[in-house]
C-alpha positions as CSV (number, residue, x, y, z in Angstrom):
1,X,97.3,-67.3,-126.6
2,X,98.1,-67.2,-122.8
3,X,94.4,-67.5,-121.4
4,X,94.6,-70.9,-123.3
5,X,98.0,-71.8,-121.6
6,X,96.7,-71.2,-118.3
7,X,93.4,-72.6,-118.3
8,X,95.3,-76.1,-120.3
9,X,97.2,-75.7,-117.1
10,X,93.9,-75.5,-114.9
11,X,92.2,-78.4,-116.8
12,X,94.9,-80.7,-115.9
13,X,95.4,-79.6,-112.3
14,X,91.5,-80.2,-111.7
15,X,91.8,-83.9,-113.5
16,X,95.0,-84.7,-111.7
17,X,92.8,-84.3,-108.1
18,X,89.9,-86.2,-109.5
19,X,90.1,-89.8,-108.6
20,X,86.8,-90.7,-110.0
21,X,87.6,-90.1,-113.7
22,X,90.3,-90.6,-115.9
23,X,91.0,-88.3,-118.8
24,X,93.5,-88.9,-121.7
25,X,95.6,-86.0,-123.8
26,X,92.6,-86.1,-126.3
27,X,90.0,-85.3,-123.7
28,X,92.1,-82.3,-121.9
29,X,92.6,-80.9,-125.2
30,X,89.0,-81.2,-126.0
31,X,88.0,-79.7,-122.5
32,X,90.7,-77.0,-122.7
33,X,89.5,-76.0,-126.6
34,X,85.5,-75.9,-125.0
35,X,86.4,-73.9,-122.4
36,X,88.2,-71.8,-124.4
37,X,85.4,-70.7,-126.3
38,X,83.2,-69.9,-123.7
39,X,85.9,-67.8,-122.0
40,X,85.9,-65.5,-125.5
41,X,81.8,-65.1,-124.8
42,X,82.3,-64.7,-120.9
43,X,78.6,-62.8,-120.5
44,X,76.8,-65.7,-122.1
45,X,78.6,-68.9,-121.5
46,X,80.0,-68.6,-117.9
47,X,78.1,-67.8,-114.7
48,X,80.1,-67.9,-111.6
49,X,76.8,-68.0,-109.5
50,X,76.4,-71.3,-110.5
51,X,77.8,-72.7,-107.0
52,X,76.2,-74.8,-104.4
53,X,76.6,-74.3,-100.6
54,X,77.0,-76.7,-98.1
55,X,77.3,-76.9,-94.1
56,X,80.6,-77.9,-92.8
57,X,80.2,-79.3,-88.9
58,X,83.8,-79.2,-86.7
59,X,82.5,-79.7,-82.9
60,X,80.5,-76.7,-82.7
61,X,81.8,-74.8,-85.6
62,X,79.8,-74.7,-88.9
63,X,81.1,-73.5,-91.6
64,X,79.1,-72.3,-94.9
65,X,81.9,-73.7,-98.0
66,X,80.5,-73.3,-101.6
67,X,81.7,-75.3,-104.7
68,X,80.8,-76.0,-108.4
69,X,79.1,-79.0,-108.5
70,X,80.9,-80.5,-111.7
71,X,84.7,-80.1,-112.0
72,X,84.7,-79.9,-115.4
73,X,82.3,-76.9,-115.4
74,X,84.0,-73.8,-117.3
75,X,83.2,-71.9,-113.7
76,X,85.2,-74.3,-111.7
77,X,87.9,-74.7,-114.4
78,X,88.2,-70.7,-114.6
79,X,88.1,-70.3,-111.3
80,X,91.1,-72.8,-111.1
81,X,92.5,-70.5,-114.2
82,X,91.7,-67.0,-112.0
83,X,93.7,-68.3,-109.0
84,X,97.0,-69.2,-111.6
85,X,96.6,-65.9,-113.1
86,X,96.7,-63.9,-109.3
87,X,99.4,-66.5,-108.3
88,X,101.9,-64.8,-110.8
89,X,100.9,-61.6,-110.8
90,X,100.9,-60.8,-107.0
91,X,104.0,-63.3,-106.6
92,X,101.7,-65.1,-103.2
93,X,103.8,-67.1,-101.2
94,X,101.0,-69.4,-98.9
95,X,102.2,-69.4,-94.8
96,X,103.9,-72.7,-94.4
97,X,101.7,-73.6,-91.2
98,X,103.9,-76.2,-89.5
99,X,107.0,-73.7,-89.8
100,X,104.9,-71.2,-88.1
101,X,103.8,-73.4,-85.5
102,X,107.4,-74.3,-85.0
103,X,108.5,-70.7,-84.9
104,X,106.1,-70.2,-82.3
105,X,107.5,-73.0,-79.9
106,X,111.1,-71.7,-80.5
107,X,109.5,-68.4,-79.6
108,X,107.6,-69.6,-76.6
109,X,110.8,-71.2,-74.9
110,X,112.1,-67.3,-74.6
111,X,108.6,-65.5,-72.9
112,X,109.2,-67.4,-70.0
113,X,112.1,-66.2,-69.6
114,X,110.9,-62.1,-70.1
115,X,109.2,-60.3,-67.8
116,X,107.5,-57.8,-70.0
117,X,105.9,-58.6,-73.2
118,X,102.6,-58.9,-75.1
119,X,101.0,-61.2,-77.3
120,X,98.5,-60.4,-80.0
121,X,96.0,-62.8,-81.7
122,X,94.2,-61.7,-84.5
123,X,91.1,-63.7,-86.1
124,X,88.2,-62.7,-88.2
125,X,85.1,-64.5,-87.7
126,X,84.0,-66.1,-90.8
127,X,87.0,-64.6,-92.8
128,X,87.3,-66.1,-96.1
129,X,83.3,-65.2,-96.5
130,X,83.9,-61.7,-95.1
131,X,86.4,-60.5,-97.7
132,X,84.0,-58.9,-100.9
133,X,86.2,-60.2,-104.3
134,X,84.6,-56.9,-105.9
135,X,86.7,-55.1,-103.6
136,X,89.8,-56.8,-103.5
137,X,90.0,-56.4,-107.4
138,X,88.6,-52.9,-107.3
139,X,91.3,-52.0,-105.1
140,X,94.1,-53.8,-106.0
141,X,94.6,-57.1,-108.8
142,X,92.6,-54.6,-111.3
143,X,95.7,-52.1,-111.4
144,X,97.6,-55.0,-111.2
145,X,96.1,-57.1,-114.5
146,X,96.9,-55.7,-118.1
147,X,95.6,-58.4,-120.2
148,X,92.0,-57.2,-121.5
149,X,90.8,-60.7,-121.8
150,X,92.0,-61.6,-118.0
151,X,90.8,-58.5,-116.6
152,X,87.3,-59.1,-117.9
153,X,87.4,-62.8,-116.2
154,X,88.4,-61.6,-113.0
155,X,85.8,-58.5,-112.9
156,X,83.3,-61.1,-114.4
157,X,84.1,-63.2,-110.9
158,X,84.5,-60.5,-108.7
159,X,80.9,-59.3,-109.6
160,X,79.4,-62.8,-109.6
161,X,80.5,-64.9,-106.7
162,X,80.4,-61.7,-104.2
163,X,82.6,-62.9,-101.7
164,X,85.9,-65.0,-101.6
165,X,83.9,-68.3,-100.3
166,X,85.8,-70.8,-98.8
167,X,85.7,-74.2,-100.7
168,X,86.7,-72.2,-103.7
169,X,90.1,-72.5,-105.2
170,X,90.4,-68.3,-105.6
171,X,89.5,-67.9,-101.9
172,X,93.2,-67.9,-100.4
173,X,94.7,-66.1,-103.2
174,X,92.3,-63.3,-103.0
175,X,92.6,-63.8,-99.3
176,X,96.4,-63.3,-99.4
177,X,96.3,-60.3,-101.7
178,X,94.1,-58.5,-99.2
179,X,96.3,-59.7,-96.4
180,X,99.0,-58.4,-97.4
181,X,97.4,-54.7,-97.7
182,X,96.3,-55.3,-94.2
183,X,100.1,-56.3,-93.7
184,X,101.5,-53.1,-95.2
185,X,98.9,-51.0,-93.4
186,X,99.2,-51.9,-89.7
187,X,103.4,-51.9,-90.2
188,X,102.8,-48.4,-91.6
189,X,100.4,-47.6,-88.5
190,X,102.9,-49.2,-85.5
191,X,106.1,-47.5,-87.4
């Protein structure tokens, strides 16, 4: 079964970052087997609402993050598993930040040298907790998703955590896949 490759694959992705535990072949297995079986009974065994938030301070920035408060939690694991899932499917690619940055310096270096130009900045204010997961897989990973049992997870997400909160590991993905509408829609728009 595939769901069980993929959240196998999310089980041990989640233990590998913990430092605070150790788990052995025998205890993946069993975690990977549990979680398993809730995810065949998703309406009764897995809640994604089950987060808790928490104030991040930077200077005088706060920032609202969410997380599951057990890592082994089938919500945390699956949501771990979800991310995988719209990793393949869409084929995201995540900016590389510090070639960006570089880009930008390269780029810099020739401005001064023009006399006409214009720079645009974009930023959304509290992005990751402004984009609505219902809508992103309304509009796009649901046409996108032909496995029943996958589907159902996602929607099952979608429905439950609202928005694609930062602090959770499906928040760039989903942010991504709506990016890149965004993307195709303004070079439609300045064409």
């Amino acid at each position: 079964m595939y769901i069980e490759a993929e959240i196998k694959r999310a089980v041990k992705k989640i233990v590998a970052c913990d430092t605070d535990t150790y788990k052995n072949n025998s205890e993946i297995s069993q975690l990977t087997k549990e979680i398993l079986e809730k995810t065949l009974n998703l309406d009764t065994n897995v809640d994604f609402r089950k987060f808790e938030r928490f104030v991040l301070s930077q200077g005088n920035k706060k920032r609202i993050v969410v997380k599951y408060p057990d890592l082994d939690s089938a919500e945390n694991v699956l949501c771990q598993c979800i991310k995988q899932i719209l990793d393949k499917a869409f084929h995201v690619k995540y900016p590389n930040r510090n070639k960006i940055a570089r880009e930008l310096f390269d780029v810099m270096a020739a401005i001064v040298k023009m006399s006409d130009f214009t720079i645009v900045r974009f930023d959304f204010k509290n992005f990751f907790n402004s984009i609505s997961t219902n809508y992103v897989y309304e509009k796009i990973i649901k046409n996108k998703i032909s496995d029943r049992l996958e589907q159902e997870l996602i929607e099952k997400f979608s429905l439950e955590t609202e928005y694609a909160y930062a602090g959770l590991s499906t928040s760039n993905v989903i942010a991504e896949i709506i990016a890149l509408q965004f993307d195709e829609f303004l070079e439609a728009a300045l064409e």
